[in-house]
N, C-alpha and C positions, 0 to 999 in steps of 0.2 A: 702116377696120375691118380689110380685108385684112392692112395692117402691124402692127396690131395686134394680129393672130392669129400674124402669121411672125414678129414678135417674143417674144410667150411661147413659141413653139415652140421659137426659137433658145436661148431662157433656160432651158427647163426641159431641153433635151438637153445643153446645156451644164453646167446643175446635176447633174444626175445623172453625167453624168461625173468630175465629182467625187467621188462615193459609191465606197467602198472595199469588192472584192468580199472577203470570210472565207469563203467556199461556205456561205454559211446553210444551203444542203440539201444538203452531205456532213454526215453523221453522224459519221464518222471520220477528220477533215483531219490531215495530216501534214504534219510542218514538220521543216525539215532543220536543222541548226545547225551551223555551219561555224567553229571554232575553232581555239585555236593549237596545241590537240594533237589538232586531227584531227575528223571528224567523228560528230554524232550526229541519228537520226531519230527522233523521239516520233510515236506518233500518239495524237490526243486521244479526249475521248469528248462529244461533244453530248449523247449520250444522258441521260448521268447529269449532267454537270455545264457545261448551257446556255449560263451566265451568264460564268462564269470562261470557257469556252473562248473564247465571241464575243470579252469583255474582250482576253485574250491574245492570238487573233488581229489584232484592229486597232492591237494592236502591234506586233507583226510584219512586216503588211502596211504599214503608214507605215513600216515600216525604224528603229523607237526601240530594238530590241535590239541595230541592226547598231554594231560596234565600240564594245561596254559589256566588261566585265568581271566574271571570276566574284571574287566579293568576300570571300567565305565561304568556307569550306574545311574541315570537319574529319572527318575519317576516321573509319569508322564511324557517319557522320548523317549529313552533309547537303553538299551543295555547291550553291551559292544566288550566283545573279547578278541581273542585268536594270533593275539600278538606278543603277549608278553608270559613269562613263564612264574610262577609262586615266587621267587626269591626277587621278581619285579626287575628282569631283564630282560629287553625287547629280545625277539628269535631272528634269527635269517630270514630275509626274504625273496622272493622271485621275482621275475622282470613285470614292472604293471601291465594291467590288462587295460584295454579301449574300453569303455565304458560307455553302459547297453541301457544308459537309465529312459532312452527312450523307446521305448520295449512294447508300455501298455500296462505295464505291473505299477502299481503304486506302495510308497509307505503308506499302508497301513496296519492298525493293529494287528500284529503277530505275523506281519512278515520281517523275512530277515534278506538282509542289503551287505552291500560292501562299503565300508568306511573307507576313506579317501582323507587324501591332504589338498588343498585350493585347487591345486593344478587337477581338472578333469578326469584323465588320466591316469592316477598314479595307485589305484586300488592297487594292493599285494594280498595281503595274508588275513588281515583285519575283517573281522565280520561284525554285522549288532542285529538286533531285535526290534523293532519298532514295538511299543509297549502302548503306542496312543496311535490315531489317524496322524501322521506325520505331513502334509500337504505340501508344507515348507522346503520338505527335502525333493520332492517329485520336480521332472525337470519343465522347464516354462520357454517360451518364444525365445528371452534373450541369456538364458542359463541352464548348464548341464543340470542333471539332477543326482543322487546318490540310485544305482543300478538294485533294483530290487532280483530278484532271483529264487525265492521259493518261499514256502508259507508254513507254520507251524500247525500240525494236523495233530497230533496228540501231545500232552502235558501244557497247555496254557496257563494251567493253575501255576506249575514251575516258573514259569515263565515271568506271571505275577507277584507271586513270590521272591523272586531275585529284583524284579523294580522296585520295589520297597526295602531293599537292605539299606540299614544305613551307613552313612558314606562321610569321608571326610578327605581334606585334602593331604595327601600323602606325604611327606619332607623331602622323602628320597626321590622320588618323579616330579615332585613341586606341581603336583597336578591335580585338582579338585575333582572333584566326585568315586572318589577308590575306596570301596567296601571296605570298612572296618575289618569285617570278617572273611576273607577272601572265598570268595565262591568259584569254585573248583573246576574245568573241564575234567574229567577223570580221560575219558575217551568220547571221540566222535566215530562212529563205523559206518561204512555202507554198507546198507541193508542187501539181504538178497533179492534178486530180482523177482517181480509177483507174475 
C-alpha cells in the first residue's frame, strides 16, 4: 500500500510539472518579443479578454511563436504574424477560441488582436499589430469584431518600422503583402511577474 501511495505521489508531481505556468493570477502579463528589427513589449489584459490572453500565452510559453515570421505587412493596418515559420510554412494549430471582440478594447494604434478567418470564431495561433486606429475591425450591432487583448507599452518605433517594410506578393503563398525581407520573431517570453 505504502508503494502504492509514493508512487501516485511520484506521478502526480511529476504531472504537474508538466503544467505550463501563463500567471493565471497576473492580470496584466507582459511578454516581450524579440525580433529582427528590435524589440517590443505588450502587455495583455485578463481583465477584459480571459480567453484569448490564456490562448496566447500558452503559446508563448511552449515557445510556438519563437523563430515565426511576420507575414503580413501593410502600412496603415496591420502587421500580423504567429503563424507561419521562415521557410513560409503554416505551424500546427490549437482548437479556436470564442471570440471576446466585445470586451471594450478597440483596434487601435499599437494594440495587438487575434486574426481570424470569416467564421467568428476560428482565432488559433495568428496575432497582428494595429499600426493605425483600425474602427473597421471593432465589433458593431450586426457584426463580430477581431478581439483586441493587450497594447504595445515599449518599442513603437519597432513597431513602425516593420509597417513600412516593403512588401511584395509572394509565388509560393500566392499572397500579397509578405515582406521582401522577412522580419523575424526571434522569441516571444513572458515576462516575470512585477
Amino acid at each position: 500500500m505504502l508503494r502504492w501511495i509514493s508512487a501516485l505521489v511520484i506521478l502526480c508531481a511529476s504531472h504537474s510539472s508538466l503544467a505550463i505556468d501563463i500567471q493565471k493570477d497576473t492580470l496584466y502579463p507582459q511578454v516581450e518579443f524579440d525580433t529582427s528589427l528590435g524589440k517590443i513589449v505588450v502587455e495583455l489584459d485578463r481583465t477584459r479578454a480571459p480567453i484569448t490572453v490564456d490562448n496566447f500565452l500558452t503559446y508563448v510559453v511552449k515557445g510556438e511563436y519563437n523563430n515565426t515570421i511576420f507575414h503580413r505587412v501593410i502600412s496603415d493596418f496591420v502587421v500580423q504574424g504567429g503563424g507561419l515559420n521562415p521557410q513560409l510554412e503554416e505551424l500546427p494549430e490549437g482548437k479556436p477560441i470564442v471570440n471576446e471582440s466585445g470586451n471594450g478594447l478597440t483596434n487601435s494604434m499599437g494594440t495587438i488582436a487575434m486574426a481570424r478567418d470569416n467564421d467568428p470564431h476560428s482565432a488559433t495561433r495568428q496575432f497582428y499589430f494595429n499600426v493605425t486606429d483600425n474602427t473597421k475591425l471593432d465589433p458593431s450591432k450586426r457584426r463580430w469584431g477581431y478581439a483586441v487583448f493587450g497594447e504595445v507599452i515599449e518599442g513603437k518605433p519597432v513597431l513602425e518600422a516593420m509597417a513600412v517594410v516593403e512588401t511584395t506578393t509572394n509565388p509560393k503563398l500566392n499572397w500579397p503583402d509578405v515582406p521582401v525581407t522577412p522580419i523575424i520573431l526571434k522569441t516571444a517570453k513572458l515576462l516575470p511577474k512585477k
